[in-house]
N, CA, C and O atoms as a DFTB+ gen file, in Angstrom:
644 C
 N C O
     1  1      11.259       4.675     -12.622
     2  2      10.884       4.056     -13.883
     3  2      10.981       5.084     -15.001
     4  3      11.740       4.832     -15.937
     5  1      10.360       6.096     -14.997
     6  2      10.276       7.039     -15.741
     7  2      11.790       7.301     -16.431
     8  3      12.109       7.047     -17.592
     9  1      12.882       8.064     -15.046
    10  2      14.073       7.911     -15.486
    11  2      14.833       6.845     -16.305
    12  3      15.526       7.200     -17.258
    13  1      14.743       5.807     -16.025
    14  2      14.994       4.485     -16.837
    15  2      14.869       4.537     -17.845
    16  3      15.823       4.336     -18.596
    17  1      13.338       4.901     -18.414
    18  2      12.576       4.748     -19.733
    19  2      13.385       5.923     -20.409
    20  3      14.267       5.650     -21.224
    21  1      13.062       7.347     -20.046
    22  2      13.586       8.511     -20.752
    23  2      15.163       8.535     -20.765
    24  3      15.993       9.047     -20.014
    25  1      15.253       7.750     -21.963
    26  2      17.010       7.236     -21.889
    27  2      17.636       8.608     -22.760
    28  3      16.974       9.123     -23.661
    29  1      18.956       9.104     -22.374
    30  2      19.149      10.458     -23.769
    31  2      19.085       9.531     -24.944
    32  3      18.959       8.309     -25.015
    33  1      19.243      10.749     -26.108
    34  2      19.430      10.286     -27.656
    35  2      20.318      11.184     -27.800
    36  3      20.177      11.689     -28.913
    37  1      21.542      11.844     -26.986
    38  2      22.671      12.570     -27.499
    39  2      23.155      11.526     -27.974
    40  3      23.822      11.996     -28.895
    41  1      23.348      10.100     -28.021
    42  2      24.453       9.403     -28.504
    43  2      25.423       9.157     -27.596
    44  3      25.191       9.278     -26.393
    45  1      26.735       8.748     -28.109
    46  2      27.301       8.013     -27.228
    47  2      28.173       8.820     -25.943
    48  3      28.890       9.711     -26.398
    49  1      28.250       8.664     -24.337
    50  2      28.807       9.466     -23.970
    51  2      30.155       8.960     -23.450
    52  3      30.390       7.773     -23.224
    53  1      31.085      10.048     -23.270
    54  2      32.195      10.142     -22.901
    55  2      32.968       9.495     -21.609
    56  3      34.156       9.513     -21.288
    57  1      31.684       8.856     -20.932
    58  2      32.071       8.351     -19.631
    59  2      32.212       6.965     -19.728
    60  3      31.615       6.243     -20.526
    61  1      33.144       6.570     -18.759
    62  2      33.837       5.200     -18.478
    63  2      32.632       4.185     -18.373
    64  3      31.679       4.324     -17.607
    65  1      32.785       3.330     -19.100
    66  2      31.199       2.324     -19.357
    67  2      31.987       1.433     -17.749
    68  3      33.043       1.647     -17.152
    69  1      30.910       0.465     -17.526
    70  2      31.349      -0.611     -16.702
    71  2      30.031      -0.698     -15.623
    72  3      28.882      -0.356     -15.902
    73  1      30.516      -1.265     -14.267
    74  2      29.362      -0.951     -13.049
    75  2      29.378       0.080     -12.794
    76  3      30.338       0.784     -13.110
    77  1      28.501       0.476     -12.241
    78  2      27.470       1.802     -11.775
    79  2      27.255       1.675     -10.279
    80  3      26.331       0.921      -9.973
    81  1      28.058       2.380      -9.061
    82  2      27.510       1.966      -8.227
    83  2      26.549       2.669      -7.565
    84  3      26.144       2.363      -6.443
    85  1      25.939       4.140      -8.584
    86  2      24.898       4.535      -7.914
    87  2      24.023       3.614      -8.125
    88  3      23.144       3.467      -7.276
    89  1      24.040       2.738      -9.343
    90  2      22.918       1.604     -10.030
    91  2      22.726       0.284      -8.570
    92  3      21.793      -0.394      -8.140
    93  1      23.927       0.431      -8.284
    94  2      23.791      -0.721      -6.869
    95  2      23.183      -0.189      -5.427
    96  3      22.468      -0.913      -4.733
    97  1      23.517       1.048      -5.085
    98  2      22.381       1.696      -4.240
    99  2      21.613       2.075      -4.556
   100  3      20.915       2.262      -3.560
   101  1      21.123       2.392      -5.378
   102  2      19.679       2.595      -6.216
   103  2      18.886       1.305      -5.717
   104  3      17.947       1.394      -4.925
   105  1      19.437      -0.157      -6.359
   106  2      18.943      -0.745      -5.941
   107  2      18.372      -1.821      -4.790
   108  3      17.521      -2.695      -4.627
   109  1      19.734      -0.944      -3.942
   110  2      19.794      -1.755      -2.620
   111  2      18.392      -0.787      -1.969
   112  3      17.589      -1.600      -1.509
   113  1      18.025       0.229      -1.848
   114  2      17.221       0.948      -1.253
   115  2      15.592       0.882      -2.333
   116  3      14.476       1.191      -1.915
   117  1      15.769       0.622      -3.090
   118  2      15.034       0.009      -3.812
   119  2      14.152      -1.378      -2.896
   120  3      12.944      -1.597      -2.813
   121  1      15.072      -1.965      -2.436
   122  2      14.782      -3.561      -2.363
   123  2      15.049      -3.558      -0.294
   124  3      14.725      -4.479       0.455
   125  1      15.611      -2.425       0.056
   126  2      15.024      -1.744       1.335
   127  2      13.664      -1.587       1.747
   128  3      13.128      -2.230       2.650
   129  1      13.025      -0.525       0.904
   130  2      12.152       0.074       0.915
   131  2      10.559      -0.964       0.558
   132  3       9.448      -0.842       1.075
   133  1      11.051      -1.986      -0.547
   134  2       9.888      -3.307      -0.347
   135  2       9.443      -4.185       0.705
   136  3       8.422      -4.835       0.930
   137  1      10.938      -3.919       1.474
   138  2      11.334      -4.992       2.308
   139  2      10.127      -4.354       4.060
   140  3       9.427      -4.857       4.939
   141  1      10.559      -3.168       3.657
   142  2       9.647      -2.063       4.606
   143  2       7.797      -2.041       4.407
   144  3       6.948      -1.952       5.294
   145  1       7.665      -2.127       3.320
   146  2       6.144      -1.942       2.552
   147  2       5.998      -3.363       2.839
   148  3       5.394      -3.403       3.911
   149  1       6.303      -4.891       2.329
   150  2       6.158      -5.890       3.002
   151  2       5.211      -6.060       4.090
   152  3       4.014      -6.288       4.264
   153  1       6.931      -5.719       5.143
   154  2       6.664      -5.849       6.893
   155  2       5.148      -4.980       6.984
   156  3       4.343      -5.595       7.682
   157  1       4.588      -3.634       6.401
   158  2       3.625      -3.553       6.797
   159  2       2.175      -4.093       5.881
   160  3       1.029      -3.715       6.121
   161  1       2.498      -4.859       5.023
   162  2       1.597      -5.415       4.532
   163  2       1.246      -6.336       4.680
   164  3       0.173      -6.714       4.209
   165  1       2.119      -7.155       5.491
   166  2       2.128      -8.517       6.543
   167  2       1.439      -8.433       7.350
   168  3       0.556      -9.272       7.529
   169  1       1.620      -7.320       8.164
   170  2       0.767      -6.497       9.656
   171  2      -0.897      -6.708       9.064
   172  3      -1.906      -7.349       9.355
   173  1      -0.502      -5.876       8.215
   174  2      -2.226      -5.397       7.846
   175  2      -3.250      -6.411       7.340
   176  3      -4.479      -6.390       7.412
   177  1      -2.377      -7.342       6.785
   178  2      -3.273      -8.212       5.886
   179  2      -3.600      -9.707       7.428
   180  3      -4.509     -10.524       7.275
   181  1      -2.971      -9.726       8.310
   182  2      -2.905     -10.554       9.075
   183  2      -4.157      -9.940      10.125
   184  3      -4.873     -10.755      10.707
   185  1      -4.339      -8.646      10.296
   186  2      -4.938      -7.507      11.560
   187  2      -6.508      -7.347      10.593
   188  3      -7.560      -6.905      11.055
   189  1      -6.317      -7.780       9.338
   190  2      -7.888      -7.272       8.696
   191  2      -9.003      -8.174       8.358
   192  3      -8.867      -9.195       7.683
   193  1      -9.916      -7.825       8.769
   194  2     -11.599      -8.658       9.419
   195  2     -12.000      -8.951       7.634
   196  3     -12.444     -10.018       7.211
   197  1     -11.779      -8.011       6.985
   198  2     -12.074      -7.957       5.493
   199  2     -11.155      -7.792       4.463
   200  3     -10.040      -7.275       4.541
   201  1     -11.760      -8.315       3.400
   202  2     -10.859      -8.884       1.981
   203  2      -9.295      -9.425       2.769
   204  3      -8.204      -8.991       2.400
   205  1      -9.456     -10.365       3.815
   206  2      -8.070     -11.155       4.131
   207  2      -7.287     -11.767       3.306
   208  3      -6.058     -11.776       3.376
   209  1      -8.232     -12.521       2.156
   210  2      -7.502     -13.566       1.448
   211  2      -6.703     -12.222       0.265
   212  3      -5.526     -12.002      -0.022
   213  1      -8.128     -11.498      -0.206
   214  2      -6.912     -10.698      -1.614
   215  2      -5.866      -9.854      -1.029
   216  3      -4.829      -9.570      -1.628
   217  1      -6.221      -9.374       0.411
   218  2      -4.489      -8.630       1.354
   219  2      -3.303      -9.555       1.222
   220  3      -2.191      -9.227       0.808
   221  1      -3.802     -11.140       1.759
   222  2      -2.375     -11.967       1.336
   223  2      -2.187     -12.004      -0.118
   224  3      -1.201     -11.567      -0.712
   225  1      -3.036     -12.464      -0.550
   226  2      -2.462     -12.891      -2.238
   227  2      -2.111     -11.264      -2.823
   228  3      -1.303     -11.336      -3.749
   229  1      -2.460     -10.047      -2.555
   230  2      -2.235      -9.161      -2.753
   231  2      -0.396      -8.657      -2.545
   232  3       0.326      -8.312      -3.481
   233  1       0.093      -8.762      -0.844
   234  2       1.096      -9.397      -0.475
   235  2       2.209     -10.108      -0.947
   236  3       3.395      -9.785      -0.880
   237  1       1.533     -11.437      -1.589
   238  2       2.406     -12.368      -2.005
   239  2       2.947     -11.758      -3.486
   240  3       4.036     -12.032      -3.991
   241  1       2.244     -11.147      -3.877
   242  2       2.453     -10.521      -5.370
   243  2       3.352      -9.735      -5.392
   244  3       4.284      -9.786      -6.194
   245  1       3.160      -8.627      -4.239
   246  2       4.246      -7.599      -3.772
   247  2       5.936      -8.194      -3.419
   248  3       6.978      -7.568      -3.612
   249  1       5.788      -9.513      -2.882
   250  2       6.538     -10.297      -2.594
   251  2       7.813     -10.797      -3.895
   252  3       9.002     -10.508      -4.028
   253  1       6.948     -11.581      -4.620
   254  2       7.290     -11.933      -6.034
   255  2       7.663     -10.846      -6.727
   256  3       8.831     -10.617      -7.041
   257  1       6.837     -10.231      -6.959
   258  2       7.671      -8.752      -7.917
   259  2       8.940      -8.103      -7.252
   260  3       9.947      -7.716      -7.845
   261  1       8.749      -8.071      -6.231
   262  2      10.297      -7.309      -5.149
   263  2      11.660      -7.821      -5.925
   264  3      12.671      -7.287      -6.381
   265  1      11.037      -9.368      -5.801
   266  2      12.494     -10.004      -6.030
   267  2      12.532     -10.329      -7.599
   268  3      13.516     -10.571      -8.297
   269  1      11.451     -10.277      -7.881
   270  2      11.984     -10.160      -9.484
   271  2      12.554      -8.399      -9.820
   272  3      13.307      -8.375     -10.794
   273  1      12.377      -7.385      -9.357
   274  2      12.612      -6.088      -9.196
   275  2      14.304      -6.427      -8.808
   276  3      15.225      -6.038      -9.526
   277  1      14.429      -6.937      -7.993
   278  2      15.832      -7.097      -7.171
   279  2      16.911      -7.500      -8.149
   280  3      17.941      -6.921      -8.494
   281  1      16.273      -8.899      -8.569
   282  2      16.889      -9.778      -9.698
   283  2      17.772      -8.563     -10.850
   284  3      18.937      -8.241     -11.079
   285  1      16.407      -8.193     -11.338
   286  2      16.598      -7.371     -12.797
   287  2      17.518      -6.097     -12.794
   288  3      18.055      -5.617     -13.792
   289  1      17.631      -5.524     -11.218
   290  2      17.805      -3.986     -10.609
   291  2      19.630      -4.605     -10.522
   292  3      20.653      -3.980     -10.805
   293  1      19.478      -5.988     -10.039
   294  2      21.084      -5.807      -9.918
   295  2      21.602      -6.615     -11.401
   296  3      22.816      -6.811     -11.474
   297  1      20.853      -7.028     -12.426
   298  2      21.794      -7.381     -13.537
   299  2      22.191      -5.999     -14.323
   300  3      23.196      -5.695     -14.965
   301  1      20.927      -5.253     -13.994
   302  2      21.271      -3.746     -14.968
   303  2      22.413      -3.046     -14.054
   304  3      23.202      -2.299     -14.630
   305  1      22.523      -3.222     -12.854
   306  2      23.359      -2.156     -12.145
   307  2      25.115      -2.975     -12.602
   308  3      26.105      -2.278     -12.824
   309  1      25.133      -4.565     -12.655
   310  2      26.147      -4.753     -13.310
   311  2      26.564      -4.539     -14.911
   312  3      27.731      -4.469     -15.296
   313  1      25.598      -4.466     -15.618
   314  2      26.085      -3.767     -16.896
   315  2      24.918      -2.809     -17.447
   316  3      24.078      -3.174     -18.270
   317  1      24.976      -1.756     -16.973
   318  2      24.143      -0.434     -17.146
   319  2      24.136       0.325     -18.053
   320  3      23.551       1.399     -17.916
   321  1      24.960      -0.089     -19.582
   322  2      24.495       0.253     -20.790
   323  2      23.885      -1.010     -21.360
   324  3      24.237      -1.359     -22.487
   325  1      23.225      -1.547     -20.853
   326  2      22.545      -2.781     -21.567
   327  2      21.099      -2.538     -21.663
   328  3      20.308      -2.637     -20.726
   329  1      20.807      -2.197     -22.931
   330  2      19.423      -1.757     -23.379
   331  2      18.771      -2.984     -23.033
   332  3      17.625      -2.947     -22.585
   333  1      19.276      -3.887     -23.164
   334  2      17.938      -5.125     -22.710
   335  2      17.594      -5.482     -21.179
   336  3      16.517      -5.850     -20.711
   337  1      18.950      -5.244     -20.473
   338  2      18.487      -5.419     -19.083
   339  2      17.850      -3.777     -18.324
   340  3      17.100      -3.608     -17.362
   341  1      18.400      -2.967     -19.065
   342  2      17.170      -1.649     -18.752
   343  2      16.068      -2.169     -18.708
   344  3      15.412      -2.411     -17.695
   345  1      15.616      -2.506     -20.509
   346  2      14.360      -2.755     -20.453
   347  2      13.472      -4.074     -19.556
   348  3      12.256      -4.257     -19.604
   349  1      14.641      -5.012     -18.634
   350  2      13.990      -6.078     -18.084
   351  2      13.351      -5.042     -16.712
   352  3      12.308      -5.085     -16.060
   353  1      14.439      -4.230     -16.691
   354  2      14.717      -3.642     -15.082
   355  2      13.217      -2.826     -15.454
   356  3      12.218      -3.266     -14.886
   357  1      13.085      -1.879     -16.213
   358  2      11.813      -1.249     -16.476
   359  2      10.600      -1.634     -16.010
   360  3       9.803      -1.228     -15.165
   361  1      10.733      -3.267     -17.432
   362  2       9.239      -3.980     -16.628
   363  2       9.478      -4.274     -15.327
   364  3       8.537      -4.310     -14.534
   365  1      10.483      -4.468     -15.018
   366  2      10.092      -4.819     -13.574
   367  2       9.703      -4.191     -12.619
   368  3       9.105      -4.714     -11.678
   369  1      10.058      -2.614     -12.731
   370  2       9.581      -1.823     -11.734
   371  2       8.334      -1.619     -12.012
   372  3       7.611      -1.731     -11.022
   373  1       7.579      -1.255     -13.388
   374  2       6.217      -1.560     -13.630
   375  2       5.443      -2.702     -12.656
   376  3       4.691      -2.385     -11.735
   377  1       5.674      -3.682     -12.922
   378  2       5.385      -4.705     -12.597
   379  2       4.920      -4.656     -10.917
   380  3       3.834      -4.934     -10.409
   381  1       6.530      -4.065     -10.128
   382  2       5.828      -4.015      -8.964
   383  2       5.132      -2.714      -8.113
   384  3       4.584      -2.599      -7.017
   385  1       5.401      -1.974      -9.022
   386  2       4.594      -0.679      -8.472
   387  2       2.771      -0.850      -8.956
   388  3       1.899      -0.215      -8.363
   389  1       2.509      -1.680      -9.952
   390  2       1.174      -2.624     -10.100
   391  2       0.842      -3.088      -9.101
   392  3      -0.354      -3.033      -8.817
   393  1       1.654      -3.636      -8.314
   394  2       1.476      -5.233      -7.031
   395  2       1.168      -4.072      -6.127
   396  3       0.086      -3.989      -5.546
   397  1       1.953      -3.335      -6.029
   398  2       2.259      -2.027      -4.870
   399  2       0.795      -1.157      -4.714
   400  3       0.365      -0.777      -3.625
   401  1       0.119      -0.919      -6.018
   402  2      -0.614       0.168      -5.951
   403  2      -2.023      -0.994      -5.383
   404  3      -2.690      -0.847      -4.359
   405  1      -2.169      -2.206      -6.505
   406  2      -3.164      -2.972      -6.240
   407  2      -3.569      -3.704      -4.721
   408  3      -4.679      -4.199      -4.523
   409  1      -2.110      -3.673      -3.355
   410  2      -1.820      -3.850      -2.207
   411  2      -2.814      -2.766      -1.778
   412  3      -3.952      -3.051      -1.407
   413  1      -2.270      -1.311      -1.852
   414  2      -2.829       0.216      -1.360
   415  2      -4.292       0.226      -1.267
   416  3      -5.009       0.601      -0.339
   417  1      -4.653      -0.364      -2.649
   418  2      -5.774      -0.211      -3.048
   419  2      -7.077      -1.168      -2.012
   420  3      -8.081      -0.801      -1.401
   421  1      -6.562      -2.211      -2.180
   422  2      -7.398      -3.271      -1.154
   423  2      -6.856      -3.120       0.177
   424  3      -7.051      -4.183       0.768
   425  1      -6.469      -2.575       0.663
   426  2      -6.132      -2.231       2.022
   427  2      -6.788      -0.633       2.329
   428  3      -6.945      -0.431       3.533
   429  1      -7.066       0.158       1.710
   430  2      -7.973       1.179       1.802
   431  2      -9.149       0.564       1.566
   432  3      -9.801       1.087       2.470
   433  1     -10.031      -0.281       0.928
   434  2     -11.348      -0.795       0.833
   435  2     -11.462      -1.562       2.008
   436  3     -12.554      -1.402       2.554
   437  1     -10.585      -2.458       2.668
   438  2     -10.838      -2.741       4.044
   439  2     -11.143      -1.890       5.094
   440  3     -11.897      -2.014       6.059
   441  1     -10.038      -0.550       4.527
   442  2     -10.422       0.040       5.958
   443  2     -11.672       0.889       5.516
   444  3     -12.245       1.368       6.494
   445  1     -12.291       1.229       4.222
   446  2     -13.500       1.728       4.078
   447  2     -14.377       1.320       4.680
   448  3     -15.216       1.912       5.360
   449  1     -14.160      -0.291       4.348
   450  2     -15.710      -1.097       5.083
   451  2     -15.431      -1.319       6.760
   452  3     -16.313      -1.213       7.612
   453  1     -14.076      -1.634       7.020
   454  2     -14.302      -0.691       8.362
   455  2     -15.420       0.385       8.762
   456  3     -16.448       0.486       9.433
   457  1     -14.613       1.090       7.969
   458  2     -15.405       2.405       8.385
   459  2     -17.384       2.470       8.483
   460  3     -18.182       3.008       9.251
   461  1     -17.490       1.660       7.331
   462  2     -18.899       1.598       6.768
   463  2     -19.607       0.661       8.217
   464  3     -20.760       0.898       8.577
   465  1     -18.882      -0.216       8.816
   466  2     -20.117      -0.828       9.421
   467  2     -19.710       0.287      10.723
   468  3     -20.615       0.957      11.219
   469  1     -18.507       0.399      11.143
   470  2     -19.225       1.655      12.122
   471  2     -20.093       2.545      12.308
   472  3     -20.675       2.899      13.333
   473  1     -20.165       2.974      11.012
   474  2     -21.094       4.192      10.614
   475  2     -22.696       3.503      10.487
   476  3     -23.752       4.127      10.372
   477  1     -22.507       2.082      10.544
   478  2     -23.992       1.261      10.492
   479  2     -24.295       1.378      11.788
   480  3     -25.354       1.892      12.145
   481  1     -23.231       0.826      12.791
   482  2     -23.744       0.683      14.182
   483  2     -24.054       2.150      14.787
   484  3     -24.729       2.112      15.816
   485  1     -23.720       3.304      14.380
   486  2     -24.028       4.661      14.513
   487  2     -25.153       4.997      14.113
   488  3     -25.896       5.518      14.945
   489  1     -25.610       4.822      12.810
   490  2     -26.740       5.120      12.852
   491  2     -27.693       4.195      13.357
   492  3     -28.833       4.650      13.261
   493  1     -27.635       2.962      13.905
   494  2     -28.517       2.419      14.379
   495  2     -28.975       3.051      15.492
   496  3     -30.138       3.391      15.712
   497  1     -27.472       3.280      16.589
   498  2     -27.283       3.888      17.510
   499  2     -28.921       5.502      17.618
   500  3     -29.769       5.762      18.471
   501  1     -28.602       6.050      16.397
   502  2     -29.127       7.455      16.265
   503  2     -30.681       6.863      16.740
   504  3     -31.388       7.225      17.681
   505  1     -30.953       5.630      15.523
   506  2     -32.474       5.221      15.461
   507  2     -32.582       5.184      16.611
   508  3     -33.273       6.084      17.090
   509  1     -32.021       4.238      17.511
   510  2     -32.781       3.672      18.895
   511  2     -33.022       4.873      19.628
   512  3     -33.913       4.823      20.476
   513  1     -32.188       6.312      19.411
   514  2     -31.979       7.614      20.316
   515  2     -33.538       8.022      19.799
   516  3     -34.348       8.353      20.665
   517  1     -33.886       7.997      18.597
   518  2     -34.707       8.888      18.169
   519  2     -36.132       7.896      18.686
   520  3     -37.277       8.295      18.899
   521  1     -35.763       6.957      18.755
   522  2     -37.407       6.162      19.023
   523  2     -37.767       5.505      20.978
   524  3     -38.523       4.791      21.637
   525  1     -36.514       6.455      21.092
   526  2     -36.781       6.749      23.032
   527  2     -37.840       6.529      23.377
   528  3     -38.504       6.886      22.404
   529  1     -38.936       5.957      24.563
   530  2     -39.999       6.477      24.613
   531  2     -40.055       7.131      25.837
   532  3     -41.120       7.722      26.018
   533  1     -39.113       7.223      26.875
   534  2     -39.039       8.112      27.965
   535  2     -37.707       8.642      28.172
   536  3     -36.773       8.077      27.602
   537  1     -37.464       9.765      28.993
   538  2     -36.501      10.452      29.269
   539  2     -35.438       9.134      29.732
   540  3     -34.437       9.294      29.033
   541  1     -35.280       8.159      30.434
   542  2     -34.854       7.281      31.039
   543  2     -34.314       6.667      29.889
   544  3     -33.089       6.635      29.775
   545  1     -35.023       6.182      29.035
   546  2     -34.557       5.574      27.910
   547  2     -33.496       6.453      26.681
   548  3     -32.529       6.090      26.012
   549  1     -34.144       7.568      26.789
   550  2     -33.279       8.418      26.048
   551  2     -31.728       8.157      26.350
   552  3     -30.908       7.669      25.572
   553  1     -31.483       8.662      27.862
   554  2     -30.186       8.790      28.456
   555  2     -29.575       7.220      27.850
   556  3     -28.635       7.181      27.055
   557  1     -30.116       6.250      28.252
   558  2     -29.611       4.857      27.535
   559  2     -29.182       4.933      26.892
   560  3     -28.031       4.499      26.945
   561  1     -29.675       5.570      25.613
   562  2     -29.754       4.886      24.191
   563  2     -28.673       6.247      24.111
   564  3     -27.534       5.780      24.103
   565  1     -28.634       7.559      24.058
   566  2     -27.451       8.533      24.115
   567  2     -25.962       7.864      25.060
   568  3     -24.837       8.078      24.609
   569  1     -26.071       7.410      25.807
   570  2     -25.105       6.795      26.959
   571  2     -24.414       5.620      25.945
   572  3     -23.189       5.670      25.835
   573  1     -25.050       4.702      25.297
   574  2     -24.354       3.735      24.257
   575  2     -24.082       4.241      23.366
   576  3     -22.857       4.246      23.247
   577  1     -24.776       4.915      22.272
   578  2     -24.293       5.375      21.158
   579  2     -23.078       6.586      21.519
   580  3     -22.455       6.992      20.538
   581  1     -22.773       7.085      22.665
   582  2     -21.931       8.317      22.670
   583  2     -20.236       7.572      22.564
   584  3     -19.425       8.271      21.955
   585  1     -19.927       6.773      22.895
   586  2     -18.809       5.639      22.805
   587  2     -18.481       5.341      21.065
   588  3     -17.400       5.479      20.493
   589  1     -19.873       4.867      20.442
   590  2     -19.943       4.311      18.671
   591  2     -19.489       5.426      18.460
   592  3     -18.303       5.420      18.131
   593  1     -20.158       6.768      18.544
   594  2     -19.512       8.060      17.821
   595  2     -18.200       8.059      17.561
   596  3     -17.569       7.851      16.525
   597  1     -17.808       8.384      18.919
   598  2     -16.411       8.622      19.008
   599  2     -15.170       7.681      18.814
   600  3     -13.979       7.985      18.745
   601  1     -15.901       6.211      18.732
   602  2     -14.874       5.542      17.828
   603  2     -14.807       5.476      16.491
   604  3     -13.955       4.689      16.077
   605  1     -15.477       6.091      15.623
   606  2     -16.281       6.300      14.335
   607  2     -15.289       7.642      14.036
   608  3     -14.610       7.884      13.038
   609  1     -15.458       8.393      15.238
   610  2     -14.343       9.762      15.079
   611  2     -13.189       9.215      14.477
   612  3     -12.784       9.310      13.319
   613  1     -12.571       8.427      15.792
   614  2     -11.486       7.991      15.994
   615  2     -10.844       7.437      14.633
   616  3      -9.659       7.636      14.364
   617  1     -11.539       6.869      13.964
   618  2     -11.263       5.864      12.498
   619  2     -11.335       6.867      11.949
   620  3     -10.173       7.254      11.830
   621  1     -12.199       7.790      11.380
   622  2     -11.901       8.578      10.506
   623  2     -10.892       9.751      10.409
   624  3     -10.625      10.277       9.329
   625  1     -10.342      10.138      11.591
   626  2      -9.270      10.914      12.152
   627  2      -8.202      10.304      11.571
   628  3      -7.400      11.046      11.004
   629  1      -7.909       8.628      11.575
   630  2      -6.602       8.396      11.688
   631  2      -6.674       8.091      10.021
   632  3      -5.627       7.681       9.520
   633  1      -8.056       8.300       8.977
   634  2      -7.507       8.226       7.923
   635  2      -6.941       9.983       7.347
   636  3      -6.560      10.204       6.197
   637  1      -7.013      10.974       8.382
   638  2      -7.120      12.139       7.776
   639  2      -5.530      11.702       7.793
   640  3      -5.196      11.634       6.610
   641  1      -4.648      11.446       8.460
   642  2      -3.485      11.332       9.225
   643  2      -2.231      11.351       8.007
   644  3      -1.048      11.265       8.337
């Protein structure tokens, strides 16, 4: 986008106007690479206990913008001194790197609250350890909670990742 926007002001250049076919792989990998972010936003939003509905409609947005991205990416790549289809192509990548970030965004708050009720059933886990009333019971209540831990690890490991 950036590149797009920061157009020169040398004026006019010396090179053969017409199609661009870095402008056509640009945008074929462009419209690759959605196609990739999609497939795993399909996964995720289908696999998550929380905020399901704004993961799809989140999704569907990502969806819609792609192909309006696609649309705009290949009228500019057919005439690529056209200040107006730059500027369609512009908003459009705006547009879906919005859908893109606002996807990221609610798909990390799922897996936060993931995270959060593990860390509930953990410390519950701790309480019941700490309010033992015999050695017998202790081992119990350490013997269940030692499993919560380490899946609690486990989640937070794979966000270090």
């Amino acid at each position: 986008v950036t590149t797009l926007v920061n157009t020169s002001n040398k004026g006019p250049s010396n090179k053969k106007r017409g199609r661009s076919k870095k402008a056509h792989v640009l945008a074929a990998s462009v419209e690759q690479a959605t196609e990739n972010f999609l497939e795993k936003g399909d996964k995720i939003a289908k696999e998550s206990q929380f905020l399901k509905e704004e993961l799809v409609a989140a999704v569907e947005d990502v969806r819609k913008q792609g192909e309006l991205m696609k649309s705009a990416s290949g009228e500019f790549a057919d005439d690529p001194c056209s200040s107006v289809k730059r500027g369609n192509m512009v908003r459009a990548a705006r547009a879906l790197l919005s859908a893109v970030t606002r996807l990221l965004i609610l798909a990390d708050m799922a897996d936060v609250y993931k995270l959060l009720v593990q860390l509930k059933v953990v410390e519950e886990g701790i309480l019941k350890l700490r309010n033992a009333g015999t050695e017998q019971d202790l081992g119990i209540q350490y013997k269940a909670l030692k499993p919560e831990v380490d899946k609690l690890n486990i989640m937070a490991a794979k966000r270090q990742q």
